[in-house]
N, C-alpha and C positions, 0 to 999 in steps of 0.2 A: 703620462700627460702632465699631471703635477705631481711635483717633486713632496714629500715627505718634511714638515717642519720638524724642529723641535719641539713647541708646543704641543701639535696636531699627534705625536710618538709620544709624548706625557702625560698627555688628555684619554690615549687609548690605551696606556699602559695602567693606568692607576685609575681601579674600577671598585665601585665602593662593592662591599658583601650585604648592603640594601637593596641594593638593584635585583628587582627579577630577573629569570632567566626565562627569554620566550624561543618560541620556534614557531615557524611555518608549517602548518601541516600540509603535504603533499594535496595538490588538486591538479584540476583540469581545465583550462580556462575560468580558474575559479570557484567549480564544480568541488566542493570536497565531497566524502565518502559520507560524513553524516549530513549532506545536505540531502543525497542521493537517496540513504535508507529513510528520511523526513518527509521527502515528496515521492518516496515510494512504499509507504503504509498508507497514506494518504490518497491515493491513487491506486492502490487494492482496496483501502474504503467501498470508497465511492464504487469499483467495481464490483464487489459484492453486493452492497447495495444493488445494483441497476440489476444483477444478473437476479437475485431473489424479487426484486419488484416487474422484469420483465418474465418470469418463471408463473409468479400468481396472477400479472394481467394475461397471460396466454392459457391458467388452467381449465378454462372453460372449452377449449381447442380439445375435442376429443382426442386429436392425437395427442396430443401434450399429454393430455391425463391417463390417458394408458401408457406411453412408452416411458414417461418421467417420471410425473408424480407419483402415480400404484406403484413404483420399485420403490418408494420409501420407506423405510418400515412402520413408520406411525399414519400415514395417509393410505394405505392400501384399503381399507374397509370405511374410510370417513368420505371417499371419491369415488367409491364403489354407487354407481347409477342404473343398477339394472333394476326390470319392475319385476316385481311378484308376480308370479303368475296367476294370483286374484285380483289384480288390479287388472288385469290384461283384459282389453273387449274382445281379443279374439276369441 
């Protein structure tokens, strides 16, 4: 579509050894690979977060605290609820 000047063959021929050398790195609509692992430690955050704060709002769920919590090894005797059998009125 247009033709090649002189000039324009001079200007791209004679390139100073100041100038950077860049490149593009590879994406996806923009999407790079470190955008991806950025907003996705971030986004395991937050879900670890939600999954340990909805874990201890449910440990009072007797299911929960038997089938979850007691398998862990430092909460098995700290969630342990049964009575003594001197406490018992029966």
């Amino acid at each position: 579509m247009f033709s090649q000047t002189l000039r324009r063959a001079a200007a791209q021929s004679a390139r100073s050894p100041l100038v950077g050398r860049y490149s593009v790195p590879p994406h996806f609509d923009g999407i790079t690979a470190s955008t991806v692992v950025k907003a996705g430690s971030i986004a395991a955050t937050f879900g670890v977060s939600a999954g340990v704060f909805a874990l201890f709002f449910f440990g009072e769920v007797p299911r929960v605290r038997k089938d979850i919590l007691q398998k862990l090894p430092f909460f098995d005797t700290y969630l342990d609820r049964t009575v003594p059998p001197e406490d018992n009125p029966f």
